[in-house]
C-alpha positions in Angstrom: 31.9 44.8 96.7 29.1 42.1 95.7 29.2 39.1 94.6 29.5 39.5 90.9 32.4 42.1 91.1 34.3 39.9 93.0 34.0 37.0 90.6 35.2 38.9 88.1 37.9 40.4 89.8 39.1 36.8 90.6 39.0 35.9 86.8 40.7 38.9 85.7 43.5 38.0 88.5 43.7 34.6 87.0 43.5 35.5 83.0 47.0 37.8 84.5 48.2 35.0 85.6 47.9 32.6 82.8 49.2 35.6 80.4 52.5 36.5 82.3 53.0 32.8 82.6 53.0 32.3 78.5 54.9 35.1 78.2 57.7 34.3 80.6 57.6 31.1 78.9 58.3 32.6 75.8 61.1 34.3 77.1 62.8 31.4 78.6 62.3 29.5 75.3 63.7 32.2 73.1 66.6 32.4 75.3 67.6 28.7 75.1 67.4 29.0 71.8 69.7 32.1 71.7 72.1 30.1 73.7 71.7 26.7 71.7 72.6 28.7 68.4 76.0 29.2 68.5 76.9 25.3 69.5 75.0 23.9 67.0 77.0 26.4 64.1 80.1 25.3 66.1 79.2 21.6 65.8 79.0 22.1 62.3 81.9 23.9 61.7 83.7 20.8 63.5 81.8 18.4 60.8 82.7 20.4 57.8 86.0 20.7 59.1 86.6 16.9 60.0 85.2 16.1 56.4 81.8 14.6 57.6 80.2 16.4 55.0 79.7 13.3 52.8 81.8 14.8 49.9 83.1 12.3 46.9 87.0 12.6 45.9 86.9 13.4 42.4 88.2 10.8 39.6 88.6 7.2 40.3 91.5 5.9 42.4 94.4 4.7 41.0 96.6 1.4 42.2 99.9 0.0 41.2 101.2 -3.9 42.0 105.0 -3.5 41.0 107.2 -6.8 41.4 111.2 -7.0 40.3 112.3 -10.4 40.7 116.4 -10.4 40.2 117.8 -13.3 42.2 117.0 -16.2 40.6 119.3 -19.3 41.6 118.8 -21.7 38.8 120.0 -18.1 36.7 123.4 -17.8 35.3 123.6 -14.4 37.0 121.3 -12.0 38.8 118.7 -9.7 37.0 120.0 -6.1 37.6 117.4 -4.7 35.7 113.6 -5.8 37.2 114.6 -4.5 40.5 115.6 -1.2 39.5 112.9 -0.6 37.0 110.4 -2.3 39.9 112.1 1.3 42.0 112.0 3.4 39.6 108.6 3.0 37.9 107.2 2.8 41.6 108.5 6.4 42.3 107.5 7.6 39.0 103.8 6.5 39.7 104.1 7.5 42.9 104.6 10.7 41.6 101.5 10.6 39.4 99.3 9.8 42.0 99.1 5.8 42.6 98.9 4.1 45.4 102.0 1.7 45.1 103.1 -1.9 46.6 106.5 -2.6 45.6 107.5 -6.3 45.9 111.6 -7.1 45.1 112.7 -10.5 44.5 109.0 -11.6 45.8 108.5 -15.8 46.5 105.3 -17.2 45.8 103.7 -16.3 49.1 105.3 -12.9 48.6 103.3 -12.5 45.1 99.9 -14.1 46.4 99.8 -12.1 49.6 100.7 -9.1 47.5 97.5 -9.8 44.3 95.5 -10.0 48.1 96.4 -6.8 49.3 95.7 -5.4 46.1 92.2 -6.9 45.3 91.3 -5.7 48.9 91.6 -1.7 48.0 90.2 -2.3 44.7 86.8 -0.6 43.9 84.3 -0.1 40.9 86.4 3.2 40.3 90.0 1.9 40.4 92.3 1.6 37.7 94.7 -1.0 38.3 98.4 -1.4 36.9 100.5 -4.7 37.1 104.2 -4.6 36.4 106.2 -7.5 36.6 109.9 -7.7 35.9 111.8 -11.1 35.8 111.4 -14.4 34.4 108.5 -15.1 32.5 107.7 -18.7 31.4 104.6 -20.1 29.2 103.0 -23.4 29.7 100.1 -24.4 27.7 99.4 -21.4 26.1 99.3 -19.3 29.5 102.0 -16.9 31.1 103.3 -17.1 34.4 105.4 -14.9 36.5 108.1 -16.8 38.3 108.6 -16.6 41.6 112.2 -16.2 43.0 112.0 -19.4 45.2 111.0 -21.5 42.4 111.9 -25.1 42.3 111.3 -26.3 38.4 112.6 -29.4 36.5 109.0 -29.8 34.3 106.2 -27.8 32.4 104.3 -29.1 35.1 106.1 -27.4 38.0 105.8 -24.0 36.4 101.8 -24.2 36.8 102.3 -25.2 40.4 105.3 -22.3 41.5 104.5 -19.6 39.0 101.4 -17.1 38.8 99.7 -16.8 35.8 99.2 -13.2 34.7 95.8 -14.3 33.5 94.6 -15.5 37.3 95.8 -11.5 38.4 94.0 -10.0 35.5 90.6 -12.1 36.4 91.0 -11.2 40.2 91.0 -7.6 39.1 87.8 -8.3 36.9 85.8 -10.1 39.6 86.6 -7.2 41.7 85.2 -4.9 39.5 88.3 -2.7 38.4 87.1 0.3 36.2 90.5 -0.1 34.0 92.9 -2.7 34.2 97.0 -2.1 32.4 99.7 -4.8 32.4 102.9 -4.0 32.2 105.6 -7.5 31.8 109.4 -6.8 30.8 109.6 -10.6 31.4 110.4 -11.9 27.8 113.8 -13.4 29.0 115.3 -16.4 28.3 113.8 -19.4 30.0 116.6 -20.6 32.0 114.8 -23.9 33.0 114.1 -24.9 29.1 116.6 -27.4 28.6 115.0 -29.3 31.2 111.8 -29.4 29.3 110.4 -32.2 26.9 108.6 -29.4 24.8 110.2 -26.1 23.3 109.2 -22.4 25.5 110.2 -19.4 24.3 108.9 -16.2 25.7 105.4 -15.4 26.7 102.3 -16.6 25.2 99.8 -14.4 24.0 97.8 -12.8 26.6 93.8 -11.8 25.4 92.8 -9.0 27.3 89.4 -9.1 28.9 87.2 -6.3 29.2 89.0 -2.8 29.5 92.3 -3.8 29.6 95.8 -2.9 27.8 99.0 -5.5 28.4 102.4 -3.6 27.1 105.3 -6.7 26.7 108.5 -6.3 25.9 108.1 -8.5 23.1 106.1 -10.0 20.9 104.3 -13.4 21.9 107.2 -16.3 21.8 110.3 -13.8 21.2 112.7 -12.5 23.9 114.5 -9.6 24.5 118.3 -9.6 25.9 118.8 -7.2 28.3 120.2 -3.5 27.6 123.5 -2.6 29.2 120.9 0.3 31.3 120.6 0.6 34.8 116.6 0.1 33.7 115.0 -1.6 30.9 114.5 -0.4 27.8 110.7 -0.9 28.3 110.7 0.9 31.6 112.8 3.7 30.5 110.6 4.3 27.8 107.1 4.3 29.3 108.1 6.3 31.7 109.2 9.3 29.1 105.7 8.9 27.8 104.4 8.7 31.5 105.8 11.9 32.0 104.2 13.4 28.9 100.8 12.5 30.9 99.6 10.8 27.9 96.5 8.5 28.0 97.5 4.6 28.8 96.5 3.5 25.5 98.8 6.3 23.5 101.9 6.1 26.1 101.7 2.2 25.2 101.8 2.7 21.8 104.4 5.4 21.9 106.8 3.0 23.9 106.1 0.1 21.6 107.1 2.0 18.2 110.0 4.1 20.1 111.9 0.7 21.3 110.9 -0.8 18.0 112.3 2.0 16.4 115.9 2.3 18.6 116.5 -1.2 18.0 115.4 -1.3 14.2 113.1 -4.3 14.7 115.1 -6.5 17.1 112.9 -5.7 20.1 109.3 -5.6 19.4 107.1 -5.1 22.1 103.5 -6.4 22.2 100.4 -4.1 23.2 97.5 -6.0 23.5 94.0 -3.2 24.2 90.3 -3.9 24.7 90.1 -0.1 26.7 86.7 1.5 26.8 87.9 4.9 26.9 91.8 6.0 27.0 93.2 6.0 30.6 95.5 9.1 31.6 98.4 8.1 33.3 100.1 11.2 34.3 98.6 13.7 37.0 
């Protein structure tokens, strides 16, 4: 063999070489691959399955503040009424889908740390509902829900125990609240007015802001005495138009006429709207 021959024969040996080296490469890769497959499908199974899929709930959420305050002591007697409407409006909506705090016979550290909770969950998409069942007291044109461990003996001191329904309905507006509904069987009797210099009857009227209903069980500076029920007359009602899953606006409406109606204009309830768009309740 010359020279020539056996340079090639060395190239050809070493083009071999490089060839079967690619090749089991290849191989090697395509088997990795092979074996790679299957835990990756199985890692996403796990994802899809776990809910890491990045998928929206559809419609917006829906959250309910419910407070029955029945055991006044400056009262002549204890409420019956706001604590069982607070229990049975809370298992109604419940029902419909809310997401409920109930508060019964709440202080005013009670009601505060209960408007907290409830601003915390709220979101551009929520629709908010406020019911509050007690006494209800107006100072200065403004309505306040009294607290159970009230002290008053002036106007003054309702302003600095009470909660003004206004202050709740702008913490659910800076928060961003889609829809915002009021609900206040509160137009009792003001058990502290003899002890005031100026006359307070009732609630005062409440202007709704932006998308927002307030249902009352009577009209601005009238009260309502209480039905002989285990619930209100108010709660009673809106929940029979709850259950007919009308829109908020209508079921308000419907309970306002219906009570209005039974009593042939000695209860009027107030309804108070600025809604957008009508809110369903039910389902």
């Amino acid at each position: 063999m010359n020279l020539r021959q056996l340079q090639l024969s060395r190239r050809t040996i070493a083009v071999c070489v490089a060839v079967a080296g690619t090749v089991s490469l290849a191989i090697g890769a395509h088997a990795a691959l092979n074996k790679r497959t299957p835990d990756v499908a199985k890692g996403g199974d796990k994802a899809v399955a776990a809910g890491l899929t990045g998928s929206i709930p559809a419609g917006a959420s829906r959250l309910a503040l419910i407070i029955g305050n029945g055991h006044y002591p400056d009262a002549a007697a204890p409420l019956a009424q706001p604590i069982n409407d607070a229990r049975t409006l809370s298992s109604a909506l419940r029902h419909e889908g809310f997401d409920v705090d109930v508060v019964e016979d709440a202080t005013k550290d009670d009601m505060f740390r209960a408007v907290e909770r409830m601003k915390a969950k709220i979101r551009p998409d929520t629709v908010v509902m406020l019911f509050f069942g007690g006494y209800g007291v107006q100072v200065g044109r403004e309505s306040y829900m009294i607290p159970v461990d009230a002290t008053i003996w002036k106007e003054a001191d309702v302003k600095r125990t009470g909660v003004s329904v206004e202050s709740v309905l702008d913490a659910m507006k800076e928060r961003g609240a889609k829809a915002k509904l009021v609900v206040l069987d509160a137009s009792r009797r003001n058990p502290y007015e003899r002890r005031f210099r100026a006359f307070s009857h009732g609630l005062a009227p409440i202007s709704p802001p932006e998308n927002t209903i307030v249902l009352s069980s009577a009209t601005p500076g009238k009260v309502a005495d209480d039905s002989k029920g285990t619930n209100s007359v108010l709660v009673s009602e809106l929940i029979n138009n709850l259950n007919a899953q009308a829109g908020a606006e209508s079921a308000f409406n419907k309970t306002r006429v219906a009570i209005s109606r039974a009593s042939e204009g000695e209860q009027v309830p107030s309804v108070s709207s600025s809604l957008l768009e009508d809110i369903k309740l039910g389902g």
